[in-house]
C-alpha positions as CSV (number, residue, x, y, z in Angstrom):
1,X,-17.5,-14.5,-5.6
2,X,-14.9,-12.8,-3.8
3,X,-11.8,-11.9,-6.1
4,X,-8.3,-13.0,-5.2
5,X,-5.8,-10.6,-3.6
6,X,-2.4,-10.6,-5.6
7,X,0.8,-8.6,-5.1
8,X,2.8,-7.4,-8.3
9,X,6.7,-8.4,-8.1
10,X,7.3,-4.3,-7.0
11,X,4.6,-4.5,-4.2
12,X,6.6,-7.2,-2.8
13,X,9.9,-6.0,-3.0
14,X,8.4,-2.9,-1.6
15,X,7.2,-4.9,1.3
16,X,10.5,-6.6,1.6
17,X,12.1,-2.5,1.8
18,X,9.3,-1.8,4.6
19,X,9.8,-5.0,6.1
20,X,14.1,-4.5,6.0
21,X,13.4,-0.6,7.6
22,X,11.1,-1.0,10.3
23,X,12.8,-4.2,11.5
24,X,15.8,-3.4,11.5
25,X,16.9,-3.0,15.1
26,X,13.6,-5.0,16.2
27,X,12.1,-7.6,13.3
28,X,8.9,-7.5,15.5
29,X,8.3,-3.8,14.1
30,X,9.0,-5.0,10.7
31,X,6.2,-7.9,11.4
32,X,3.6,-5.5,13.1
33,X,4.1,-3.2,10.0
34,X,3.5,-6.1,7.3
35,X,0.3,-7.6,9.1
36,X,-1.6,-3.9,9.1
37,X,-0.3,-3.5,5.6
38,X,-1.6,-7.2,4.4
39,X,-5.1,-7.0,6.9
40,X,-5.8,-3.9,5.3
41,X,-5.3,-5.1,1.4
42,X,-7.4,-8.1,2.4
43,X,-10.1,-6.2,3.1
44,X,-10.1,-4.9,-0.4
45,X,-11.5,-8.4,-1.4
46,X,-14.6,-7.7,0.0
47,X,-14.4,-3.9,-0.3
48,X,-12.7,-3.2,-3.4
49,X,-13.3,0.4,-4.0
50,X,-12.3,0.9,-0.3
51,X,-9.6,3.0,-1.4
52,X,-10.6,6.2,-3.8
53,X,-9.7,6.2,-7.8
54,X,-6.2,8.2,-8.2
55,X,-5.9,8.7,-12.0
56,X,-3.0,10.7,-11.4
57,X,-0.9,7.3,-11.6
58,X,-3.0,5.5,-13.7
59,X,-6.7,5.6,-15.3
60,X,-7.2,2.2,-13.4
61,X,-5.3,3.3,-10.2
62,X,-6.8,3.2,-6.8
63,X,-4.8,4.5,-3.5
64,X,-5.4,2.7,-0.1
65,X,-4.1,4.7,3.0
66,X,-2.6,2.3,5.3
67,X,-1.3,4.5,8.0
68,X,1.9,5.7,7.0
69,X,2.0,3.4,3.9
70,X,-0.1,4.3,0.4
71,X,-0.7,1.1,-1.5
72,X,-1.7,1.5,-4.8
73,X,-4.0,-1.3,-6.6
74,X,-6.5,-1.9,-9.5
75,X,-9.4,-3.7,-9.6
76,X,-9.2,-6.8,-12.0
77,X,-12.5,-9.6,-12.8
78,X,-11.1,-11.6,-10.6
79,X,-8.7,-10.1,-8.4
80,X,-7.3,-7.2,-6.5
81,X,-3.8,-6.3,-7.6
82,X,-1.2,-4.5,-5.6
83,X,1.2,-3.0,-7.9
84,X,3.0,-0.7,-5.1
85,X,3.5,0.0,-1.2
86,X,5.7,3.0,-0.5
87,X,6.2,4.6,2.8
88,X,4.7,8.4,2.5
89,X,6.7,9.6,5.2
90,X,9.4,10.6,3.0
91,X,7.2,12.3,0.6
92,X,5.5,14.4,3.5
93,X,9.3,15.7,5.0
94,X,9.9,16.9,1.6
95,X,6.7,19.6,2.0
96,X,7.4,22.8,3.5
97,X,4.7,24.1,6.1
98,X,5.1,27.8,4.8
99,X,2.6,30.7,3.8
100,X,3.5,32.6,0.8
């Protein structure tokens, strides 16, 4: 049986901040950017270790890359939960390209 895909209240206010971002001078972007982020979580119903473990959040954690997006699930019996979406872009400006 193939489990159920659900989104946690955060994963979808983080889809309405991704959704608010890339639309907003064109709500087409905001669109394209929400159908790769939901076709990609869909195919964690049939694939659901798809996305490596990543205990660093959480002993259940697992991290999908979607892009420029991370979304980070767990694996229920019956379904596949999104608890967050968040752009990485931010977190990749932050690192400094440097030798020591």
């Amino acid at each position: 049986m193939t489990p159920a895909l659900r989104w946690s209240n955060a994963a979808r206010r983080d889809l309405l901040d991704v959704w608010a971002w890339r639309g907003r001078e064109r709500p087409e972007l905001g669109d394209r950017a929400l159908d790769r982020i939901h076709a990609a979580c869909e195919r964690l119903t049939r694939f659901p270790k798809l996305g490596p473990a990543f205990p660093h959040m959480a002993l259940e954690a697992r991290k999908l890359t979607i892009e420029r997006y991370l979304a980070f699930y767990r694996i229920d019996p019956d379904a596949i939960v999104v608890v967050r979406v968040v752009d990485q872009r931010p977190l990749l400006d932050a690192v400094k390209f440097e030798e020591a």
